[in-house]
Biopython code that builds the backbone (N, CA, C, O; Angstrom):
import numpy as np
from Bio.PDB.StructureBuilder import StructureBuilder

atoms = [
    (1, "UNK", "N", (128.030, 92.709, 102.096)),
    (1, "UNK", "CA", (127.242, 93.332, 101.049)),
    (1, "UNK", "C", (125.763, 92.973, 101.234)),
    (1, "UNK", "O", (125.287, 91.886, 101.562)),
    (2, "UNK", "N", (125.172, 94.068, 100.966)),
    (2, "UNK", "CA", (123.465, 93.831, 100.746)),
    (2, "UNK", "C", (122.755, 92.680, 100.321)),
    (2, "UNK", "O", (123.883, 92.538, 99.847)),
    (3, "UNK", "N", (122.349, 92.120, 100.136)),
    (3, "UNK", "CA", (121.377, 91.146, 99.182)),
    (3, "UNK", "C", (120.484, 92.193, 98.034)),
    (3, "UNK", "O", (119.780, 93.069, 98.537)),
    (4, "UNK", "N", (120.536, 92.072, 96.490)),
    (4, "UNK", "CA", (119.678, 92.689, 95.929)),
    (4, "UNK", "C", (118.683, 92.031, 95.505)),
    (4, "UNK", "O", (118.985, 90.857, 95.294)),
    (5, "UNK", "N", (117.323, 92.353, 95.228)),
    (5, "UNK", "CA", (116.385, 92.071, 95.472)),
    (5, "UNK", "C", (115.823, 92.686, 94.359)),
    (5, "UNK", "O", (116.044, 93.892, 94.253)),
    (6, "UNK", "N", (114.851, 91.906, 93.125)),
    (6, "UNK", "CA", (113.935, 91.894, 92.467)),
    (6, "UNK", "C", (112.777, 91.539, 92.831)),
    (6, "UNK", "O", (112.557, 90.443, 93.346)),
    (7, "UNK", "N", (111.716, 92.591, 92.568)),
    (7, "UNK", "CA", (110.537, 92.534, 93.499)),
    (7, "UNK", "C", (109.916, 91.716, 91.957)),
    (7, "UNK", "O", (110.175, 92.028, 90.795)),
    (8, "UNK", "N", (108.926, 90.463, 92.530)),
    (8, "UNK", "CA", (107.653, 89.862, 91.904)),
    (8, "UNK", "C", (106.765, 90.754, 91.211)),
    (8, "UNK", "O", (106.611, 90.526, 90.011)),
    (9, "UNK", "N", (106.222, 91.608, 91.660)),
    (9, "UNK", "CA", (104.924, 92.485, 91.337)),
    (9, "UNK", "C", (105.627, 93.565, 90.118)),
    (9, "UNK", "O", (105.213, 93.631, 88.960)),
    (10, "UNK", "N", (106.998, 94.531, 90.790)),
    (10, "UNK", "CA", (106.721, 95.314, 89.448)),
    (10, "UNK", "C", (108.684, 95.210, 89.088)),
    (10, "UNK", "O", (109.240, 96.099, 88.443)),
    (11, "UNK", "N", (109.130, 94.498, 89.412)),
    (11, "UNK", "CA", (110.584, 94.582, 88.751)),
    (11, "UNK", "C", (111.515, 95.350, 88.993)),
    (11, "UNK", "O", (112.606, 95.349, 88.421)),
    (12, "UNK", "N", (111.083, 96.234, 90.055)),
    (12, "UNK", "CA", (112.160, 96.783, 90.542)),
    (12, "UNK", "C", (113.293, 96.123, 91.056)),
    (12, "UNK", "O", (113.168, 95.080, 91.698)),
    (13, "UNK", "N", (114.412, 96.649, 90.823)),
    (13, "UNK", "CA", (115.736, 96.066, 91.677)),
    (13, "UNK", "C", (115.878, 97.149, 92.819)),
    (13, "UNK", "O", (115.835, 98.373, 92.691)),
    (14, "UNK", "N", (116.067, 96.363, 94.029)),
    (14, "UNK", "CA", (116.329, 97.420, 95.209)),
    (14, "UNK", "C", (117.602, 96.529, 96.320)),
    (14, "UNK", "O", (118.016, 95.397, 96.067)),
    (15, "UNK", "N", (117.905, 97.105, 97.158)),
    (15, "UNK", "CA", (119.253, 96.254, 98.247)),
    (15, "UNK", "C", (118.224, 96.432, 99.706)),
    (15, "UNK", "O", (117.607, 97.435, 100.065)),
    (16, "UNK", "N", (118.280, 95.481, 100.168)),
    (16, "UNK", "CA", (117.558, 95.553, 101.417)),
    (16, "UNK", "C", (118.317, 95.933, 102.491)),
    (16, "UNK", "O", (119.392, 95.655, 103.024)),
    (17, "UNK", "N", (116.989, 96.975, 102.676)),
    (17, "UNK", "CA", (118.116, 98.481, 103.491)),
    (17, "UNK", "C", (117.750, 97.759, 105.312)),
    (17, "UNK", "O", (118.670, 97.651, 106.123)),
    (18, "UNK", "N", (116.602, 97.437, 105.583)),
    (18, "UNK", "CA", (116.075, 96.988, 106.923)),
    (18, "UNK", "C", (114.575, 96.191, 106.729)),
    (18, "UNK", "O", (113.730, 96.380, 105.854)),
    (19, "UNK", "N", (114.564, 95.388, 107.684)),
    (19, "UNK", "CA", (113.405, 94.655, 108.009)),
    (19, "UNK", "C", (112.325, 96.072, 109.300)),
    (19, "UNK", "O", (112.635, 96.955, 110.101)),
    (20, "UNK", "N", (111.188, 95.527, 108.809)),
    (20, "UNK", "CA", (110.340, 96.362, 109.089)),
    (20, "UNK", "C", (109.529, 95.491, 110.313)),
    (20, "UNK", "O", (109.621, 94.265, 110.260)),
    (21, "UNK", "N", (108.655, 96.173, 111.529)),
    (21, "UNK", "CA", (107.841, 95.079, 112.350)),
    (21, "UNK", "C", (106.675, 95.337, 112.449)),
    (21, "UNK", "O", (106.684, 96.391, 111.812)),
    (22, "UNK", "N", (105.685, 95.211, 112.742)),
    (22, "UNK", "CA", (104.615, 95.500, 112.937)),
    (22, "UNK", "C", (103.758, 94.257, 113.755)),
    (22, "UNK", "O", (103.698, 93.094, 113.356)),
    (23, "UNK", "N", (103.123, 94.780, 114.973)),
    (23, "UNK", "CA", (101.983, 93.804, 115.315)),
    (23, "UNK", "C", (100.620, 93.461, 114.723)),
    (23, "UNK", "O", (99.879, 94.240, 114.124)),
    (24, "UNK", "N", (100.317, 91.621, 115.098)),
    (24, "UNK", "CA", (99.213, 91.580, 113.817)),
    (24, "UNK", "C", (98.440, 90.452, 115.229)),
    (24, "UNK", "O", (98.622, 90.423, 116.446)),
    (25, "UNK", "N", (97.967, 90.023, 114.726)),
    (25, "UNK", "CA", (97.051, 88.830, 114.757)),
    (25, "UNK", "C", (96.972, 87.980, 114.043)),
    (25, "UNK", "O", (97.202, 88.258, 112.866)),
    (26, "UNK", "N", (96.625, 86.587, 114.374)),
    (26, "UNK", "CA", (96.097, 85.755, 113.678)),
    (26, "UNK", "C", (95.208, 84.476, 114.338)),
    (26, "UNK", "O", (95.274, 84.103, 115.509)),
    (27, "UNK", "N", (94.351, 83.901, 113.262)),
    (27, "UNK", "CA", (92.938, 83.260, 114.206)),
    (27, "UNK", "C", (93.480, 82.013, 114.472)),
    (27, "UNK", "O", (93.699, 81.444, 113.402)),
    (28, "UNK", "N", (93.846, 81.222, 115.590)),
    (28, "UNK", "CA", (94.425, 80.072, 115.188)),
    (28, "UNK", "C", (93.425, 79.259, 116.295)),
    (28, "UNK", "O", (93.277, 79.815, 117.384)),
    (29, "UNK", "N", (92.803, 78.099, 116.087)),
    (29, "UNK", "CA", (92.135, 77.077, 116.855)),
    (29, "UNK", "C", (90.779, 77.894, 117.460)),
    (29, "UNK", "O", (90.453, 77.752, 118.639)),
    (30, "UNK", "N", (90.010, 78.779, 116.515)),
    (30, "UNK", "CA", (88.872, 79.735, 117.123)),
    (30, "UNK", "C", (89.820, 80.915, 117.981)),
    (30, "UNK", "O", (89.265, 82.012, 117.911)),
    (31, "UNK", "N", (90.548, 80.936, 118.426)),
    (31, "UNK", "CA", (91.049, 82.144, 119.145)),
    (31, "UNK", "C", (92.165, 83.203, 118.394)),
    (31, "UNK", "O", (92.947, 82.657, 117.614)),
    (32, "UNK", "N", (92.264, 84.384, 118.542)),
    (32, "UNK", "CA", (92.744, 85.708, 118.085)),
    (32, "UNK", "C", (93.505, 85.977, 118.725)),
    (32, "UNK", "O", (93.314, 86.829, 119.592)),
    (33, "UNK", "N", (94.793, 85.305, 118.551)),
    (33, "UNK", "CA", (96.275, 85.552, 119.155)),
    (33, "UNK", "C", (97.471, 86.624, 118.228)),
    (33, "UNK", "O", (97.988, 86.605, 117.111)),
    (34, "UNK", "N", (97.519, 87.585, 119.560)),
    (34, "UNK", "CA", (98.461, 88.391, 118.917)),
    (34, "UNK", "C", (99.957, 87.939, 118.402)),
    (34, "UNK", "O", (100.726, 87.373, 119.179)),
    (35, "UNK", "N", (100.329, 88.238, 116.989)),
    (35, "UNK", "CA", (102.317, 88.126, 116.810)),
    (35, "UNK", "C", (102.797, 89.219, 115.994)),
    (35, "UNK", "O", (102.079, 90.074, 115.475)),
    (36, "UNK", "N", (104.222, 89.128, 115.902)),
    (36, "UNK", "CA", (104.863, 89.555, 115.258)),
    (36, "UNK", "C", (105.324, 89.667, 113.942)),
    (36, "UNK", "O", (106.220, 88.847, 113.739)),
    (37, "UNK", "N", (105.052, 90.390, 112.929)),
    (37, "UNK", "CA", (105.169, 90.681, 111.786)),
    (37, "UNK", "C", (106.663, 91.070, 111.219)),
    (37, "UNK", "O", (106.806, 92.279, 111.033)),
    (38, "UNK", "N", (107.903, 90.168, 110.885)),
    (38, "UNK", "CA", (108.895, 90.549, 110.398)),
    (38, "UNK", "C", (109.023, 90.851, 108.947)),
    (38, "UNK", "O", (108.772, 89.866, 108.252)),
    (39, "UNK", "N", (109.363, 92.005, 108.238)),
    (39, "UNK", "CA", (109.014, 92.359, 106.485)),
    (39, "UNK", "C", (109.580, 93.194, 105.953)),
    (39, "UNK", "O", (110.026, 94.013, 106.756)),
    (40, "UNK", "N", (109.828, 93.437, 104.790)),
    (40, "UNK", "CA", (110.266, 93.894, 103.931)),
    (40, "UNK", "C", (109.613, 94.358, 103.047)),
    (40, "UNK", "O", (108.779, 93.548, 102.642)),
    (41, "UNK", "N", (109.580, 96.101, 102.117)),
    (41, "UNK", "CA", (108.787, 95.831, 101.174)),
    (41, "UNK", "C", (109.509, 96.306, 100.183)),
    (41, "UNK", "O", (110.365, 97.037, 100.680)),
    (42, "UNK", "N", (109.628, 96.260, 98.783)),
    (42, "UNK", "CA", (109.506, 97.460, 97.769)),
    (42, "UNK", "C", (109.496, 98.605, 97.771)),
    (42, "UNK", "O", (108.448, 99.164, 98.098)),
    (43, "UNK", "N", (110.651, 99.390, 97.408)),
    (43, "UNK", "CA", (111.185, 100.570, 97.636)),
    (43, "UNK", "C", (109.842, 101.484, 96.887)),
    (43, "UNK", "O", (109.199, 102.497, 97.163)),
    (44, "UNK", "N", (109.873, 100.223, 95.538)),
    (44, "UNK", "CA", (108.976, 101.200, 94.143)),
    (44, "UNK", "C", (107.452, 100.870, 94.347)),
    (44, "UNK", "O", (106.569, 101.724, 94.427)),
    (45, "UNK", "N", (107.295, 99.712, 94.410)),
    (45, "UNK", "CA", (105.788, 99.404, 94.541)),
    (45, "UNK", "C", (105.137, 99.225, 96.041)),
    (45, "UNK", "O", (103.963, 99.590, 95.967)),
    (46, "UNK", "N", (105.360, 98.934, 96.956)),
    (46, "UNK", "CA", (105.319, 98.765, 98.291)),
    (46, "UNK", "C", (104.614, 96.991, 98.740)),
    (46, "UNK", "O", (103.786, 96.456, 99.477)),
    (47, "UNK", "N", (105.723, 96.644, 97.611)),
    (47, "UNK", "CA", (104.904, 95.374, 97.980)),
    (47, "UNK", "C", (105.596, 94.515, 99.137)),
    (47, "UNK", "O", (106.805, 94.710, 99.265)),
    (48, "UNK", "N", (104.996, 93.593, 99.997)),
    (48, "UNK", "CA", (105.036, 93.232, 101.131)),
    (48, "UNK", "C", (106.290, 92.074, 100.946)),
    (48, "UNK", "O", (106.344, 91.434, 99.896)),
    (49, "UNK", "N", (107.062, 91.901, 101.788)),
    (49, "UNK", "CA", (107.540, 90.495, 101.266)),
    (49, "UNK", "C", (107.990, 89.656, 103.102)),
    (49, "UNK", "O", (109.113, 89.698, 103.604)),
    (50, "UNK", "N", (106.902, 89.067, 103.662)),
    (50, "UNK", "CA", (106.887, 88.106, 104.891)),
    (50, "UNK", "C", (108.271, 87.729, 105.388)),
    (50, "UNK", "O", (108.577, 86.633, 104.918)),
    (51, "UNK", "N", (109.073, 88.156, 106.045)),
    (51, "UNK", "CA", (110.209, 86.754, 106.419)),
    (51, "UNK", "C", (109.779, 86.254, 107.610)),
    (51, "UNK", "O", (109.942, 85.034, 107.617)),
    (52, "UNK", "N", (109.245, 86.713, 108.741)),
    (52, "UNK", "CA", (109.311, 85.809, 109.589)),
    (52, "UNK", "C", (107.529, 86.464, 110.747)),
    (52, "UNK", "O", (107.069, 87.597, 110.886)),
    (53, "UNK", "N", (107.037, 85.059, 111.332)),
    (53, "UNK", "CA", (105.674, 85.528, 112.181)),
    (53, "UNK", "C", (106.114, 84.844, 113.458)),
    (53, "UNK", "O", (106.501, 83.677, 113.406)),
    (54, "UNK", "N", (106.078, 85.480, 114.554)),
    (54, "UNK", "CA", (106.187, 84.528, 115.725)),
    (54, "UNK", "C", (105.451, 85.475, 116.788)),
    (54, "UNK", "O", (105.276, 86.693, 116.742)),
    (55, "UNK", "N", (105.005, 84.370, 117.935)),
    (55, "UNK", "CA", (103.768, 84.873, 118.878)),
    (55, "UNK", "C", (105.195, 84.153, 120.272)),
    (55, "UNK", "O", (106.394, 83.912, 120.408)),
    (56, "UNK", "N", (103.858, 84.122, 120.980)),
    (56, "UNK", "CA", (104.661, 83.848, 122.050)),
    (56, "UNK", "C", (105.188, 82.503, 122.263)),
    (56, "UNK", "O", (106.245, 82.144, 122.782)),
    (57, "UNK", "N", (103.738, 81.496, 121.490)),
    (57, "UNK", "CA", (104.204, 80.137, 122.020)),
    (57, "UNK", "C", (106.250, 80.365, 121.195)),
    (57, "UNK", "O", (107.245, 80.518, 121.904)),
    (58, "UNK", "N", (106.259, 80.320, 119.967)),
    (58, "UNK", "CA", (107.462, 80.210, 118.910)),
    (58, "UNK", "C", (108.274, 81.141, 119.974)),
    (58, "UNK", "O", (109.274, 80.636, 120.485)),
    (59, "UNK", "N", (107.960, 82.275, 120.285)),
    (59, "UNK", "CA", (109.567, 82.925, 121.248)),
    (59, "UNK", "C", (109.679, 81.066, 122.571)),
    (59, "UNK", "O", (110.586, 80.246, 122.434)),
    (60, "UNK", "N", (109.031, 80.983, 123.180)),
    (60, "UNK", "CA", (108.968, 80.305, 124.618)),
    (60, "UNK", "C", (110.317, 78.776, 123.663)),
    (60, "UNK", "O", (111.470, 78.483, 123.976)),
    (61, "UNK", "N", (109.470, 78.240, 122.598)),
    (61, "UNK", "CA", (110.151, 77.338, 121.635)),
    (61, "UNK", "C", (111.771, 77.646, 121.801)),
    (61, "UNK", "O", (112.458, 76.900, 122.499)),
    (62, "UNK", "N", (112.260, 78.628, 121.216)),
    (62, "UNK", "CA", (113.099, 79.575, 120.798)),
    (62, "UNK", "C", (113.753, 79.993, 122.548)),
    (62, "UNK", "O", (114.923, 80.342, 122.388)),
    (63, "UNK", "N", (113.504, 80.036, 123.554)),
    (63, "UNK", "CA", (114.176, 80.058, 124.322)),
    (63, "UNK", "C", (114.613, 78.749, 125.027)),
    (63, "UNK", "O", (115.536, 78.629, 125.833)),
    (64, "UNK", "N", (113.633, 77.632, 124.495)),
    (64, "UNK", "CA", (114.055, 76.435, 125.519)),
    (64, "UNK", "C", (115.373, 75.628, 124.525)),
    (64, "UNK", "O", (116.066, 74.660, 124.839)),
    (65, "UNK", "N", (115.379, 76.251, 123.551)),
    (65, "UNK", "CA", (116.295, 75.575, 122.419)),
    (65, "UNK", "C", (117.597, 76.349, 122.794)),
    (65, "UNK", "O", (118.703, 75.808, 122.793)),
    (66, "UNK", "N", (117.336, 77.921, 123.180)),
    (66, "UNK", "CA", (118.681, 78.122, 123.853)),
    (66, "UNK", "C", (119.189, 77.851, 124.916)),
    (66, "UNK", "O", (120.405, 78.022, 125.009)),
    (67, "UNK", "N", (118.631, 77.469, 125.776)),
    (67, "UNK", "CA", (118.695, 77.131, 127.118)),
    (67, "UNK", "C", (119.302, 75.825, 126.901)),
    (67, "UNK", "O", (120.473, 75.611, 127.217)),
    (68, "UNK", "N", (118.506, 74.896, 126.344)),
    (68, "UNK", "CA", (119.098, 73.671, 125.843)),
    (68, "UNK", "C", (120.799, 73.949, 125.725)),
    (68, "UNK", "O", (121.780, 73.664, 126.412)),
    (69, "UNK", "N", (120.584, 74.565, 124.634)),
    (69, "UNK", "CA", (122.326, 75.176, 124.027)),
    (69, "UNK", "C", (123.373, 75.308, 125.208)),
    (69, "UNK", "O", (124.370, 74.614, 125.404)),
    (70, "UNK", "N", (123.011, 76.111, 125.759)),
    (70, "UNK", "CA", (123.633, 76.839, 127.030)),
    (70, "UNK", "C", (124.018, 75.706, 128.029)),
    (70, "UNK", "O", (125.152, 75.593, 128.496)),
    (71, "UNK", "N", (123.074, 74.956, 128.289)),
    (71, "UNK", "CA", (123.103, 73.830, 129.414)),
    (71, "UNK", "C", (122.667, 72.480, 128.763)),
    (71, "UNK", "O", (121.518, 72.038, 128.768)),
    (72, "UNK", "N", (123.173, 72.210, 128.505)),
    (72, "UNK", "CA", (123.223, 70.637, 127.943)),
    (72, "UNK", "C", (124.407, 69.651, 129.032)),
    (72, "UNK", "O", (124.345, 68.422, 129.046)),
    (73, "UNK", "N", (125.383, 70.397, 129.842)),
    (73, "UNK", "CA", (126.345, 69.528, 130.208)),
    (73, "UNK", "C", (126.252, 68.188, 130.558)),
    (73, "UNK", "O", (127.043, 67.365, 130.096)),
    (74, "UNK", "N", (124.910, 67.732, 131.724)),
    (74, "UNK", "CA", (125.386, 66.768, 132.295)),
    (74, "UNK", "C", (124.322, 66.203, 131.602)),
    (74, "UNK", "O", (123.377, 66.030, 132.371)),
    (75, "UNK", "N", (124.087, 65.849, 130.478)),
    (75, "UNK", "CA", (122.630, 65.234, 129.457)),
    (75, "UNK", "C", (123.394, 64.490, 128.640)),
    (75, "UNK", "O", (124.403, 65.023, 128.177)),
    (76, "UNK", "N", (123.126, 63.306, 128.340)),
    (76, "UNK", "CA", (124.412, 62.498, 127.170)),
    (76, "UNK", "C", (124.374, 62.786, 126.033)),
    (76, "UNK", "O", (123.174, 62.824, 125.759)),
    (77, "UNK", "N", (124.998, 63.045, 125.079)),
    (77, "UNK", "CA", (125.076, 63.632, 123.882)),
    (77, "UNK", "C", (124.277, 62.829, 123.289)),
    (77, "UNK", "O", (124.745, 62.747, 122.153)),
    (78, "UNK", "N", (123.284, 62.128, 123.350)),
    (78, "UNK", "CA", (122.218, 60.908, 122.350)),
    (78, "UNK", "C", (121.328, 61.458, 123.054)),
    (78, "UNK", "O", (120.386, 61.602, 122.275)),
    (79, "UNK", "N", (120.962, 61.953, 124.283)),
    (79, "UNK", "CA", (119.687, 62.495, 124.841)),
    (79, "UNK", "C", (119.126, 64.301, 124.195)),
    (79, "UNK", "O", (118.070, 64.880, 123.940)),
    (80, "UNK", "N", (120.831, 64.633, 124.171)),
    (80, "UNK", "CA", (120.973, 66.017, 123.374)),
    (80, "UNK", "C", (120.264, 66.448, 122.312)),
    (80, "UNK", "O", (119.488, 67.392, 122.161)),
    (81, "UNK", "N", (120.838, 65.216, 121.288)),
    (81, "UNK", "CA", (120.849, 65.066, 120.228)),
    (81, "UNK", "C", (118.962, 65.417, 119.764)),
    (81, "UNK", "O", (118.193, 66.178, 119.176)),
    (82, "UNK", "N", (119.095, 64.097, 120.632)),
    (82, "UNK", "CA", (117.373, 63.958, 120.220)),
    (82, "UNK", "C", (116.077, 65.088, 120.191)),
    (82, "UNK", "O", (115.143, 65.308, 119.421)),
    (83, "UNK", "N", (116.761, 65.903, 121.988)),
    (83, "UNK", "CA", (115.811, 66.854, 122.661)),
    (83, "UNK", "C", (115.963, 68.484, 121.597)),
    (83, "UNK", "O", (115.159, 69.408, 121.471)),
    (84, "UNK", "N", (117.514, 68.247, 120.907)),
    (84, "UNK", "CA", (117.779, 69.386, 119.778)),
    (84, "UNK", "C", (117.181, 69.201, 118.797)),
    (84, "UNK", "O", (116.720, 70.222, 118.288)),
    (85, "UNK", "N", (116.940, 68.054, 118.177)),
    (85, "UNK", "CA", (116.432, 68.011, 116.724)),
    (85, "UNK", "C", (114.662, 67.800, 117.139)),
    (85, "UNK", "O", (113.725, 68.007, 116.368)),
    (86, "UNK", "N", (114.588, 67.389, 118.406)),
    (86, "UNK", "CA", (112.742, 67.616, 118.727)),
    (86, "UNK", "C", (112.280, 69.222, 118.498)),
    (86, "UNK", "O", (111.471, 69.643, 117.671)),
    (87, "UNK", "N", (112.976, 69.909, 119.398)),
    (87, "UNK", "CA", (113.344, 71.386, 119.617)),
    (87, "UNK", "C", (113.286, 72.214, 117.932)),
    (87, "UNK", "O", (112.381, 72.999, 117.650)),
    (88, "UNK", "N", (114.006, 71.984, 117.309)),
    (88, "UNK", "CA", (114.432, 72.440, 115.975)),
    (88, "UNK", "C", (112.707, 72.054, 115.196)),
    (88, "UNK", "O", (112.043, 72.981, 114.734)),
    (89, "UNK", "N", (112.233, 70.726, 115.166)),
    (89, "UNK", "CA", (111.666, 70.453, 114.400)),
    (89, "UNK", "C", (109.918, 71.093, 114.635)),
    (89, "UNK", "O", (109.025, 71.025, 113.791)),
    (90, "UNK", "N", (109.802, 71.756, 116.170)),
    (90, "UNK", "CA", (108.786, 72.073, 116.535)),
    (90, "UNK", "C", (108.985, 73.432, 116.002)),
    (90, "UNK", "O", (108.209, 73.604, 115.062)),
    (91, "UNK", "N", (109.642, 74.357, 116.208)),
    (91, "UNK", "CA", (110.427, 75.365, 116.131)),
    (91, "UNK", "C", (109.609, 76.040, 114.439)),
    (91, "UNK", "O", (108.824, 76.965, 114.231)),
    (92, "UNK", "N", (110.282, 75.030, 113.521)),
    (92, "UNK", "CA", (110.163, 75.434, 112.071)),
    (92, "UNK", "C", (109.179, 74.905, 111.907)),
    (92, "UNK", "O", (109.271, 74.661, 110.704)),
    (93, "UNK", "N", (107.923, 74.379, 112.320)),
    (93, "UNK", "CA", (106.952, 74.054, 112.386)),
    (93, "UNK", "C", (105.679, 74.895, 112.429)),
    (93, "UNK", "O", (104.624, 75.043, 111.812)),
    (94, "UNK", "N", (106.218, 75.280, 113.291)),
    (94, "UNK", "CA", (105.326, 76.913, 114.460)),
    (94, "UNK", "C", (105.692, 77.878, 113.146)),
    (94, "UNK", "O", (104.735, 78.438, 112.612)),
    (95, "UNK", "N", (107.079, 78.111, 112.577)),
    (95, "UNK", "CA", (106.938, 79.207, 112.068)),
    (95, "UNK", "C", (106.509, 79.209, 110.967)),
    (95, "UNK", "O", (106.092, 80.250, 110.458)),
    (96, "UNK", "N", (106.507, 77.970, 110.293)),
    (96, "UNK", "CA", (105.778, 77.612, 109.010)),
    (96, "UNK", "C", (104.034, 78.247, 109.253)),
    (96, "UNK", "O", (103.374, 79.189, 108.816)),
    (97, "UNK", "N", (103.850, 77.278, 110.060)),
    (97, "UNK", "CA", (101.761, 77.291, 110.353)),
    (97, "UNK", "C", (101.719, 78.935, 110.598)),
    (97, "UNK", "O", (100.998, 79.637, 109.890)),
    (98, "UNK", "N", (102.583, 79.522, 111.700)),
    (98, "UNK", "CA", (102.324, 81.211, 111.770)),
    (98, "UNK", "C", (101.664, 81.994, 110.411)),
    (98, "UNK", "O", (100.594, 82.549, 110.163)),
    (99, "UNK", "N", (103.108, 81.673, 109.570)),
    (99, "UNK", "CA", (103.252, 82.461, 107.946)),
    (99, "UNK", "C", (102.285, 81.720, 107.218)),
    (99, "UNK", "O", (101.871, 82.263, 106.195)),
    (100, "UNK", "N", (101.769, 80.449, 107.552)),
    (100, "UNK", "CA", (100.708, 80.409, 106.307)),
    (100, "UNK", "C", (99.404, 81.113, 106.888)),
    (100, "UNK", "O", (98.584, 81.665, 106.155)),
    (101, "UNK", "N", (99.279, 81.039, 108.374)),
    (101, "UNK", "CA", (97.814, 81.654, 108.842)),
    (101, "UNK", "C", (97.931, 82.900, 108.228)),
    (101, "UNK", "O", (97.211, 83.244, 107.291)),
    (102, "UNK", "N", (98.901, 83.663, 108.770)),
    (102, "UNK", "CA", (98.997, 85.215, 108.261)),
    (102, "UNK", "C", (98.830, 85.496, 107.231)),
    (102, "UNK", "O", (97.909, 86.232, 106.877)),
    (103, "UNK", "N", (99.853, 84.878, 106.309)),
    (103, "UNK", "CA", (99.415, 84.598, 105.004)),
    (103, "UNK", "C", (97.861, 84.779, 104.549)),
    (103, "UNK", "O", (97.339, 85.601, 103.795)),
    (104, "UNK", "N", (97.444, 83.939, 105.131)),
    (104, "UNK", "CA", (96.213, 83.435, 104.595)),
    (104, "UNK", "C", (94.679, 84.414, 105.182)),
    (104, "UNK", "O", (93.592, 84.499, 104.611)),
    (105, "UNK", "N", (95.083, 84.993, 106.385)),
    (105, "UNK", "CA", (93.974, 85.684, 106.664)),
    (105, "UNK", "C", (94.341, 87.115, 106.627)),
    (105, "UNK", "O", (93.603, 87.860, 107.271)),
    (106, "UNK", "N", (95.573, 87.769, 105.851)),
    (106, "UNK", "CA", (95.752, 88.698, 105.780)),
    (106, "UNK", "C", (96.346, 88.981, 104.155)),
    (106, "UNK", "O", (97.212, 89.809, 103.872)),
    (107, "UNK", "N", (95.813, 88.291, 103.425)),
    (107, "UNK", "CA", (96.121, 88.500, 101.887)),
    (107, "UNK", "C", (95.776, 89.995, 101.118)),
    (107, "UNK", "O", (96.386, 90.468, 100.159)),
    (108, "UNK", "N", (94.784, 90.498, 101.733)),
    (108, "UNK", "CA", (94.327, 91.751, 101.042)),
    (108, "UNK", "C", (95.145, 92.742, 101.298)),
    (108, "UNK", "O", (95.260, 93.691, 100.522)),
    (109, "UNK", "N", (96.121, 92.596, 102.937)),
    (109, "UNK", "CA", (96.742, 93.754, 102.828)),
    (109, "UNK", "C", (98.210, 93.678, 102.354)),
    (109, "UNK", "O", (98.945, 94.657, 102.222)),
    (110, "UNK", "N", (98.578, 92.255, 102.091)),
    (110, "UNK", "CA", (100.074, 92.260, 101.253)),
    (110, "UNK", "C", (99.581, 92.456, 100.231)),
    (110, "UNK", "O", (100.512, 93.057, 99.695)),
    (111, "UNK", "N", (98.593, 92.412, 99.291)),
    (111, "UNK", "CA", (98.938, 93.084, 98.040)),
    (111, "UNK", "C", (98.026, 94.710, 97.748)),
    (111, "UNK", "O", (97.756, 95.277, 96.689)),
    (112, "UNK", "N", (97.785, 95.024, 98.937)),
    (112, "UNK", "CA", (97.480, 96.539, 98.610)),
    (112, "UNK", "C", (98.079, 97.501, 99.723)),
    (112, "UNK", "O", (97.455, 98.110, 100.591)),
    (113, "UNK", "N", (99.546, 97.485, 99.462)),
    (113, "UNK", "CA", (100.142, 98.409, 100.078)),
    (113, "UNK", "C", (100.391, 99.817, 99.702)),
    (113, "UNK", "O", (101.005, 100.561, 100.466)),
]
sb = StructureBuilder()
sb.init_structure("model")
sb.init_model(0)
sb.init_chain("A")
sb.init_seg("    ")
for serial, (resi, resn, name, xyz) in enumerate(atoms, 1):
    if name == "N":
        sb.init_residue(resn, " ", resi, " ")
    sb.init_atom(name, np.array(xyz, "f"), 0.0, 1.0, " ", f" {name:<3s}", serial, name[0])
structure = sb.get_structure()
């Protein structure tokens, strides 16, 4: 089943039909690096709702964590352990700082959709 969804802004109830993408930017350390925009909006109001920002460094993250997965065999499960939860913790890190930059230098156009 769907997830239903009460939008913040005007109260609509809607079921989330698909995530939407779009390419963006964001300014991070003086430089203008392109990512990915994962979203959702409001059927009624078109308001924006963020789930997920990732560029390239967060995919590269995101593949060494599967790779990890995949091939871990001859690594001792305490070396695993460690290099997974390093992995994980950089991971949700990146995607945190992404969504607040975006967030933050693109506020005018989540609320005037």
């Amino acid at each position: 089943m769907k997830p239903e969804i009460i939008c913040d802004k005007c109260s609509f109830e809607f079921l989330l039909d698909k995530l939407e993408i779009e390419e963006s930017t964001v300014k991070r350390s003086g430089k203008i690096e392109m990512c990915i925009v994962q979203y959702f909006k409001c059927l009624q109001c078109g308001q924006k709702y963020i789930v997920v920002v990732y560029d390239d460094h967060l995919n590269e993250l995101n593949r060494k964590y599967a790779a990890l997965m995949k091939n871990h065999g001859c690594m001792s499960l305490t070396k695993f352990k460690v290099k997974g939860e390093s992995l994980k913790k950089q991971i949700v890190a990146e995607e945190s700082m992404l969504q607040h930059l975006y967030m933050k230098q693109h506020k005018s156009a989540l609320k005037t959709l």
